[in-house]
PyMOL commands that place a pseudoatom at each C-alpha (Angstrom):
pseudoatom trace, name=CA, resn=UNK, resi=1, chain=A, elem=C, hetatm=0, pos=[-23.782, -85.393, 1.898]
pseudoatom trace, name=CA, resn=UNK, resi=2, chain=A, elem=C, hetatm=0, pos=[-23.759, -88.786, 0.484]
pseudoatom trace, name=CA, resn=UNK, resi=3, chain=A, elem=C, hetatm=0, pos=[-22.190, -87.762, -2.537]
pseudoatom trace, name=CA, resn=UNK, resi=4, chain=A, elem=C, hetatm=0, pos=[-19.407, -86.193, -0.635]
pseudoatom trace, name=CA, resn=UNK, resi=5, chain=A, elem=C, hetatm=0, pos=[-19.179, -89.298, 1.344]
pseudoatom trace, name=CA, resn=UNK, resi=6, chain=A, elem=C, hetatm=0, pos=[-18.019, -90.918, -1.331]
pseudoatom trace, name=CA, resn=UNK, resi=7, chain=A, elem=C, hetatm=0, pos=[-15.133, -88.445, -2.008]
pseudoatom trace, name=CA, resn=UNK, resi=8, chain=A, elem=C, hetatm=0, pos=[-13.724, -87.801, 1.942]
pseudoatom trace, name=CA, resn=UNK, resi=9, chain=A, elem=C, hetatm=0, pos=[-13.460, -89.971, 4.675]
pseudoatom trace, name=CA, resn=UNK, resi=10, chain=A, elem=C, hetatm=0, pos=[-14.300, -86.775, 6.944]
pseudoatom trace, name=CA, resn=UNK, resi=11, chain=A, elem=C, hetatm=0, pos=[-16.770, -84.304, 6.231]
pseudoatom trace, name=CA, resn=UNK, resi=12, chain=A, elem=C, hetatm=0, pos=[-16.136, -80.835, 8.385]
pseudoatom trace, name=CA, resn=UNK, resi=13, chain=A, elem=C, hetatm=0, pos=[-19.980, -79.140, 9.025]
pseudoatom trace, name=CA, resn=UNK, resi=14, chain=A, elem=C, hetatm=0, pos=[-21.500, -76.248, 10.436]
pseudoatom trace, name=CA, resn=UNK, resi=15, chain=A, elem=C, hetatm=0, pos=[-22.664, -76.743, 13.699]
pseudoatom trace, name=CA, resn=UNK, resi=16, chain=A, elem=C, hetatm=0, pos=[-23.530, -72.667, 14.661]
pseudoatom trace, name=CA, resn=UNK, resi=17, chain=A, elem=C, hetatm=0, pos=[-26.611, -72.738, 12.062]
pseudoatom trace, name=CA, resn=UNK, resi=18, chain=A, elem=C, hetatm=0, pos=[-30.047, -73.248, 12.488]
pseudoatom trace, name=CA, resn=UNK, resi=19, chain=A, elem=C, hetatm=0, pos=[-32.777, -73.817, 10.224]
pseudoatom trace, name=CA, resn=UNK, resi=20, chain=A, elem=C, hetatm=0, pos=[-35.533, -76.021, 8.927]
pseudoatom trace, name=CA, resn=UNK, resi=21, chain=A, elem=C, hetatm=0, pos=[-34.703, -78.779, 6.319]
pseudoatom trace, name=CA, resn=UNK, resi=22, chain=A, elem=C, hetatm=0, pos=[-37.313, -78.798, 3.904]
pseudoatom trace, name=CA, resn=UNK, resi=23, chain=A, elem=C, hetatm=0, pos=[-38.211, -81.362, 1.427]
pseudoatom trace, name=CA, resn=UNK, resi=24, chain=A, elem=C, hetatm=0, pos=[-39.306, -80.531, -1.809]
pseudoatom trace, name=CA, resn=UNK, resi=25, chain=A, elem=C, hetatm=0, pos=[-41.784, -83.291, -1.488]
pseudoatom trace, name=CA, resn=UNK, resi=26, chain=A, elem=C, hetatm=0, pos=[-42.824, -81.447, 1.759]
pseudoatom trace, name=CA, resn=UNK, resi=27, chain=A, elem=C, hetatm=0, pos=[-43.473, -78.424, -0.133]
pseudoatom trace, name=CA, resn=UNK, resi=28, chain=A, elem=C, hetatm=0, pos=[-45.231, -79.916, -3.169]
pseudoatom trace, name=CA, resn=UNK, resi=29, chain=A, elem=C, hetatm=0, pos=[-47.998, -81.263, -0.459]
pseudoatom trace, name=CA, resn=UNK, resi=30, chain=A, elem=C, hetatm=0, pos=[-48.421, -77.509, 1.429]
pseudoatom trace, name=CA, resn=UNK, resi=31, chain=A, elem=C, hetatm=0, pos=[-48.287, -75.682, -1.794]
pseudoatom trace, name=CA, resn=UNK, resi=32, chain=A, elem=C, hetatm=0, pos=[-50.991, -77.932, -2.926]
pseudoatom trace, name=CA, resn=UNK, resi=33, chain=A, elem=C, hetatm=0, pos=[-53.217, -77.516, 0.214]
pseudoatom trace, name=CA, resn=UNK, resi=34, chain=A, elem=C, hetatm=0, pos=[-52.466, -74.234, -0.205]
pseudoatom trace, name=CA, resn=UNK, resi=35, chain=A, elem=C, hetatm=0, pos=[-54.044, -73.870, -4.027]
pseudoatom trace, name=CA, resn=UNK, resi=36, chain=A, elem=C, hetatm=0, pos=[-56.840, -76.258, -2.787]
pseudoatom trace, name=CA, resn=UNK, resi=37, chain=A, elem=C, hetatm=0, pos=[-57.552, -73.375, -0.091]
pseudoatom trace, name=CA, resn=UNK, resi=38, chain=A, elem=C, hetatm=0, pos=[-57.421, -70.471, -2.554]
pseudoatom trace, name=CA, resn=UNK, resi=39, chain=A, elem=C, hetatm=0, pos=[-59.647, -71.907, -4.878]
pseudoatom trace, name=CA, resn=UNK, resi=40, chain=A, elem=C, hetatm=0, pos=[-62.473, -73.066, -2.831]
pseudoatom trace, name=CA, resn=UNK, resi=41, chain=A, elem=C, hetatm=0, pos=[-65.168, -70.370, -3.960]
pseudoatom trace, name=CA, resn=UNK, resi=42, chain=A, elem=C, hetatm=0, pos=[-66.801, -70.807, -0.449]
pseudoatom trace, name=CA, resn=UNK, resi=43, chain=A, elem=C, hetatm=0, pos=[-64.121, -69.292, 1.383]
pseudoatom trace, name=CA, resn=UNK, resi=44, chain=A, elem=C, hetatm=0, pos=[-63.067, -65.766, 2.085]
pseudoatom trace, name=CA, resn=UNK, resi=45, chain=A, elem=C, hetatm=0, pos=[-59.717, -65.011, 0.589]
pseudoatom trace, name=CA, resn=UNK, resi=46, chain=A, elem=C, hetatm=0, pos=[-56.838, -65.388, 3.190]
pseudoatom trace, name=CA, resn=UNK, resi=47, chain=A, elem=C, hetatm=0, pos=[-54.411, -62.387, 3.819]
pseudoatom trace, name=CA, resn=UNK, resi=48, chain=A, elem=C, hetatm=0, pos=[-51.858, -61.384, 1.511]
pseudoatom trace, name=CA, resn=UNK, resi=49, chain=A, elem=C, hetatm=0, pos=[-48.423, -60.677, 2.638]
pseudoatom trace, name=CA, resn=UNK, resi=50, chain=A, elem=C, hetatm=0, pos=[-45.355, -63.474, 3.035]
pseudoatom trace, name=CA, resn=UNK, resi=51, chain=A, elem=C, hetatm=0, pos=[-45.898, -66.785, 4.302]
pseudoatom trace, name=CA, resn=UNK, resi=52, chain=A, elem=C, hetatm=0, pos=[-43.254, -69.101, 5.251]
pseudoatom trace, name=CA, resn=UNK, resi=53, chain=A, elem=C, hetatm=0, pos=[-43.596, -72.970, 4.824]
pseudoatom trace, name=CA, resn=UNK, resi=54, chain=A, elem=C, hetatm=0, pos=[-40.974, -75.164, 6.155]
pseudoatom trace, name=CA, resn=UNK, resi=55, chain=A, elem=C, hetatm=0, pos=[-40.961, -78.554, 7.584]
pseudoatom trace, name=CA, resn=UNK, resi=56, chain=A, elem=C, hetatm=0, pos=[-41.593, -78.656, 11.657]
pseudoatom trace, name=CA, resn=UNK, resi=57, chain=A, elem=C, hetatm=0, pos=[-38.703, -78.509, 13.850]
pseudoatom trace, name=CA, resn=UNK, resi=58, chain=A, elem=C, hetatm=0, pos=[-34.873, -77.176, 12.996]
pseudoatom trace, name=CA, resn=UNK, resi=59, chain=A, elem=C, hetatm=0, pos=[-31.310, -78.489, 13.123]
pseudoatom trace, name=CA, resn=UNK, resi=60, chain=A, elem=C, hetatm=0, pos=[-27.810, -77.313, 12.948]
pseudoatom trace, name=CA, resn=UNK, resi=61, chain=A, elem=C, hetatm=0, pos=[-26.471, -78.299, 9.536]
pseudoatom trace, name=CA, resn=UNK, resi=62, chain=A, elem=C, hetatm=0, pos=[-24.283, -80.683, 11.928]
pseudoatom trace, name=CA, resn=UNK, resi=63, chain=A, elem=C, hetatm=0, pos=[-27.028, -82.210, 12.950]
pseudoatom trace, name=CA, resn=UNK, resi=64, chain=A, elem=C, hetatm=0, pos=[-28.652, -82.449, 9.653]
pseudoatom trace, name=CA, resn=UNK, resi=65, chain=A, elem=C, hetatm=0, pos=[-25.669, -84.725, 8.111]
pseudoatom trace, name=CA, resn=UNK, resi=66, chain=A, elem=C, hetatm=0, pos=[-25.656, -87.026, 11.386]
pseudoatom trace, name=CA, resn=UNK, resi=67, chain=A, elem=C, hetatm=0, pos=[-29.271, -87.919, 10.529]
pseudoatom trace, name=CA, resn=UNK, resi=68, chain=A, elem=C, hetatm=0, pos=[-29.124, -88.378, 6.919]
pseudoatom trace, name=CA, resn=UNK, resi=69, chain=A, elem=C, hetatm=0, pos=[-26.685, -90.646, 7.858]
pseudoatom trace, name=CA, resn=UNK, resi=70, chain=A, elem=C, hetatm=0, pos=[-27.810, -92.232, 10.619]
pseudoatom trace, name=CA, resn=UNK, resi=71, chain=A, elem=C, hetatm=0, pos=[-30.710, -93.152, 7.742]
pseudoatom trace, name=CA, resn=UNK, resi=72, chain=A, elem=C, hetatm=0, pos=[-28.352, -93.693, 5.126]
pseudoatom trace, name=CA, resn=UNK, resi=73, chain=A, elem=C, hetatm=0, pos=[-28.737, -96.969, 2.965]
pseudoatom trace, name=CA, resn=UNK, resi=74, chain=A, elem=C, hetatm=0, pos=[-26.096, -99.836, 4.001]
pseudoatom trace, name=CA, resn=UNK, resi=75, chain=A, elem=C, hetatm=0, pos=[-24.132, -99.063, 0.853]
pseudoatom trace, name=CA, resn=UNK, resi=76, chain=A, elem=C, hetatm=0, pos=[-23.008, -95.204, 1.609]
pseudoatom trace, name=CA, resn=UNK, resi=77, chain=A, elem=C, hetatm=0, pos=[-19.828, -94.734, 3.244]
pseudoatom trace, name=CA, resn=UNK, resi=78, chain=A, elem=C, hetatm=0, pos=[-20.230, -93.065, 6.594]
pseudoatom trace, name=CA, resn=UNK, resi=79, chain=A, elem=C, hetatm=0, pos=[-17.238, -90.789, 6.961]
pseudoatom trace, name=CA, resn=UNK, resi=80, chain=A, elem=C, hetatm=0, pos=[-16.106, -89.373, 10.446]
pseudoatom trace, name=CA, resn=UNK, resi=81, chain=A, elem=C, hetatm=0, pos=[-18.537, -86.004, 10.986]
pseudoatom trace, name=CA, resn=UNK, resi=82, chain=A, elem=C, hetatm=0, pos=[-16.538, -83.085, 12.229]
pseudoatom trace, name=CA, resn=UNK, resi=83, chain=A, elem=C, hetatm=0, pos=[-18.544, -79.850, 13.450]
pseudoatom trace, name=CA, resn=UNK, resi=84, chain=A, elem=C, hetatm=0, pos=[-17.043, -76.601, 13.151]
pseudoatom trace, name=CA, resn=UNK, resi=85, chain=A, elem=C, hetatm=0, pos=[-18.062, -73.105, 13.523]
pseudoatom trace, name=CA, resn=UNK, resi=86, chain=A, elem=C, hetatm=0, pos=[-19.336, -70.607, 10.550]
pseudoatom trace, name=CA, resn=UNK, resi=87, chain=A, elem=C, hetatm=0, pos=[-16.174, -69.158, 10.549]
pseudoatom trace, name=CA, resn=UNK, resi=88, chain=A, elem=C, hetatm=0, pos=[-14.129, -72.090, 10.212]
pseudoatom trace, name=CA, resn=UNK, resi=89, chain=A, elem=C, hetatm=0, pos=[-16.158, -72.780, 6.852]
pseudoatom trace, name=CA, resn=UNK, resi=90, chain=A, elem=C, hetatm=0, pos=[-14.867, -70.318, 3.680]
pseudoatom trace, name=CA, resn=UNK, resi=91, chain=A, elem=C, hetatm=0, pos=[-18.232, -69.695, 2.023]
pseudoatom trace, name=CA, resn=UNK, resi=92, chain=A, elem=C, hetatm=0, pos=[-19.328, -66.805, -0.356]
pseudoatom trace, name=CA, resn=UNK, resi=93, chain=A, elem=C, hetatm=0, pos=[-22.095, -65.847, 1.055]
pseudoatom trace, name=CA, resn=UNK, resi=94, chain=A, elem=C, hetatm=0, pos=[-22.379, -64.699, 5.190]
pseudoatom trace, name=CA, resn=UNK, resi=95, chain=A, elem=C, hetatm=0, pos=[-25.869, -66.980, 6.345]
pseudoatom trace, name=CA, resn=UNK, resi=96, chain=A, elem=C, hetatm=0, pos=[-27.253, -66.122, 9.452]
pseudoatom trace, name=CA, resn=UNK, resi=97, chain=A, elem=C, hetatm=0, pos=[-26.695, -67.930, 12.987]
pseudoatom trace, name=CA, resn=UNK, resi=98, chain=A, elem=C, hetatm=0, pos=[-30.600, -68.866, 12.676]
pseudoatom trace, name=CA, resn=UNK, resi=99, chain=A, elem=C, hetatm=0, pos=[-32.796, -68.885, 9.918]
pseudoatom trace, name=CA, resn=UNK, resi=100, chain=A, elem=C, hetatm=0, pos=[-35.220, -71.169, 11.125]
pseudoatom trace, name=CA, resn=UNK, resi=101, chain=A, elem=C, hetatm=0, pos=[-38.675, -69.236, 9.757]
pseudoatom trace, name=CA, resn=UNK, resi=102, chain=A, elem=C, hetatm=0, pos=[-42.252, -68.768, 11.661]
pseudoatom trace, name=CA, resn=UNK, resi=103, chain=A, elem=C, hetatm=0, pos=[-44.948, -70.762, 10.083]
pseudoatom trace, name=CA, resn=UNK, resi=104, chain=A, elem=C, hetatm=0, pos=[-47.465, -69.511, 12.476]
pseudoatom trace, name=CA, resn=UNK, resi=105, chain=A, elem=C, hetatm=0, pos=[-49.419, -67.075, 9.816]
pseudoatom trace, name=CA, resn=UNK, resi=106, chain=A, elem=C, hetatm=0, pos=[-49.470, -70.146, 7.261]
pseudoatom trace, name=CA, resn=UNK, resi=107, chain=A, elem=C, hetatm=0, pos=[-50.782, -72.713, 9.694]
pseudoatom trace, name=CA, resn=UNK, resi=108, chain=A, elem=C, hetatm=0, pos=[-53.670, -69.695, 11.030]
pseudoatom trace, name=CA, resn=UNK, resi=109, chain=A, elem=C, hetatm=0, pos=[-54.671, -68.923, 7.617]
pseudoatom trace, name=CA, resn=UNK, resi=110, chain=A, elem=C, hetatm=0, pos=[-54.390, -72.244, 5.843]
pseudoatom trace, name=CA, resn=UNK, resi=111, chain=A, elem=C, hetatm=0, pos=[-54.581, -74.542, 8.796]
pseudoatom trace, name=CA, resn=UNK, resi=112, chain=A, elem=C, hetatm=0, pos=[-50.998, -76.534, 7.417]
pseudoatom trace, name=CA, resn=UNK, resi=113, chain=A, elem=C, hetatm=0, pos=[-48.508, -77.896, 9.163]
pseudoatom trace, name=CA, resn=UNK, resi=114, chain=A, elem=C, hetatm=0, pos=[-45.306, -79.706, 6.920]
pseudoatom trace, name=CA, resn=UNK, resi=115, chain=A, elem=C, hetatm=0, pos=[-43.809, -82.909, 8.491]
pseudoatom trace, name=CA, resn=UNK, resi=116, chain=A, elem=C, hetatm=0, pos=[-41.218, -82.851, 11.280]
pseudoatom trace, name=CA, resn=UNK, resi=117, chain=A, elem=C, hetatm=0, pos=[-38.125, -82.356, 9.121]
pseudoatom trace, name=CA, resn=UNK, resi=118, chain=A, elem=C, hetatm=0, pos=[-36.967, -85.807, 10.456]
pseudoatom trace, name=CA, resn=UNK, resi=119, chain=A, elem=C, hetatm=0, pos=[-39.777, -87.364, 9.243]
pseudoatom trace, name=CA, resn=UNK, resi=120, chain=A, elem=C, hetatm=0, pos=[-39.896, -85.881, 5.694]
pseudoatom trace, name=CA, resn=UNK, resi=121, chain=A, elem=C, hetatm=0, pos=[-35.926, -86.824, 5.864]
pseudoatom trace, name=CA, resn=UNK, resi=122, chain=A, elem=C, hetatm=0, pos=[-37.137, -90.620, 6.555]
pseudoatom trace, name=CA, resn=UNK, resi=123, chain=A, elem=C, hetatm=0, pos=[-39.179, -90.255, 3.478]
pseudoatom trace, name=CA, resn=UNK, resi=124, chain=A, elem=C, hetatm=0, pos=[-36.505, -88.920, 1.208]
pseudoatom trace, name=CA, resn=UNK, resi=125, chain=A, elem=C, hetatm=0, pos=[-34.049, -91.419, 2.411]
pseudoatom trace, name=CA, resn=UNK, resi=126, chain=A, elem=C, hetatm=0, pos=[-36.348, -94.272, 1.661]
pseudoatom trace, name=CA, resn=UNK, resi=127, chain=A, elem=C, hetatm=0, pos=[-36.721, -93.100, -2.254]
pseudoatom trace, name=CA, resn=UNK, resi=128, chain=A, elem=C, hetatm=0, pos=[-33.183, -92.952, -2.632]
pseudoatom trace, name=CA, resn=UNK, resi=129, chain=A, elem=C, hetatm=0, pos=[-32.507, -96.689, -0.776]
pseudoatom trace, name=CA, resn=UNK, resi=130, chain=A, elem=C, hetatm=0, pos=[-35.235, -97.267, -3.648]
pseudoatom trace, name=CA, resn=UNK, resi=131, chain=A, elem=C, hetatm=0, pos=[-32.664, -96.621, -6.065]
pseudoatom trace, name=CA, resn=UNK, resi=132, chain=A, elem=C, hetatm=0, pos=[-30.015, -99.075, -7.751]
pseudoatom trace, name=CA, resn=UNK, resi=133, chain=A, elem=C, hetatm=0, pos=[-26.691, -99.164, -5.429]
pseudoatom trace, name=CA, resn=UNK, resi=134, chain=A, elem=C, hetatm=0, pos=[-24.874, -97.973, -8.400]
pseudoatom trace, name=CA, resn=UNK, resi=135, chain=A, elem=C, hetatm=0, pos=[-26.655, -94.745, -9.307]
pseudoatom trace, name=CA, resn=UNK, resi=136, chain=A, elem=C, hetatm=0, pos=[-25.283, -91.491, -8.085]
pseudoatom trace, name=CA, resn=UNK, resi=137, chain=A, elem=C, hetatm=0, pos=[-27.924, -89.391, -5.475]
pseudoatom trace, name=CA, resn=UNK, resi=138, chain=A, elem=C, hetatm=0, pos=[-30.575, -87.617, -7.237]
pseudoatom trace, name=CA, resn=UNK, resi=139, chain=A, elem=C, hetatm=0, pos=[-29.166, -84.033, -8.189]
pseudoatom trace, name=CA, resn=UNK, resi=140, chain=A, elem=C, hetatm=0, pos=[-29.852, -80.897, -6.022]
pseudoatom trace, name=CA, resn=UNK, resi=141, chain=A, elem=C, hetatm=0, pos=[-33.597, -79.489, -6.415]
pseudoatom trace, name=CA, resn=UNK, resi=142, chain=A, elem=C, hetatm=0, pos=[-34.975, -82.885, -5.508]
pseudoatom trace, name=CA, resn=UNK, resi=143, chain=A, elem=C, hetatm=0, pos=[-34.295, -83.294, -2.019]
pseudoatom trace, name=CA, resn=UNK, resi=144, chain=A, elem=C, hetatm=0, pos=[-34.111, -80.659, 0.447]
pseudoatom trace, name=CA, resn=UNK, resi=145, chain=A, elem=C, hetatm=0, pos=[-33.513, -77.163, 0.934]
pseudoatom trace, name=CA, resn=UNK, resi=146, chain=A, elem=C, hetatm=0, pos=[-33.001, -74.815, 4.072]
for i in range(1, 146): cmd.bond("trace and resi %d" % i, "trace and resi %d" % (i + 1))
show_as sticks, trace
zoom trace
């Protein structure tokens, strides 16, 4: 997003899908509870099967770009925000209306609960104001995923 803002003046997002924004810092901190958990000999070993870990809370992708820049260091361009529906946006791939996922066997077996996605947002933001004005965003990977 704040790369693009640097390219357009308005920015046309998907407002009809729902997820969880997940930090990658966010999931570094679970995933090490997580290993803490699995390899404390005193404990029974936790069911297997799929787990979901996500940050707390979800957000229209809309909704997503308002905040990051409604946080966004002084020096990013804000451009005008336009929300649109999935079908008004061309992409490869068909996503679902919500993919927000249930964290409920994760935080019963492991007893973890990731930030609200706001809040691990906050976070992010504040390594990147870190950052000299005239260095580019950090590249995908290192910030967040849904």
């Amino acid at each position: 997003m704040l790369r693009l803002s640097s390219q357009r003046s308005t920015l046309n997002i998907v407002d009809d899908q729902i997820g969880a924004p997940t930090s990658a810092i966010e999931l570094a901190r679970g995933l090490q509870h997580v290993l803490a958990r699995l390899r404390d000999p005193s404990l029974a070993p936790p069911d297997s099967g799929v787990y979901h870990m996500t940050c707390r809370g979800t957000t229209s992708w809309f909704g997503f770009a308002k905040e990051i820049f409604i946080m966004a260091p002084s020096h990013y361009a804000i451009p005008e925000l336009v929300p649109i529906t999935s079908d008004r946006y061309l992409a490869q791939a068909k996503r679902p209306h919500n993919s927000a996922l249930s964290c409920d066997k994760l935080e019963r077996t492991f007893g973890i609960t990731l930030a609200l996605w706001q809040d691990a947002l906050a976070e992010v933001m504040l390594e990147i104001a870190s950052q000299p004005e005239s260095s580019e965003p950090k590249p995908p990977g290192s910030g967040f995923q849904s």
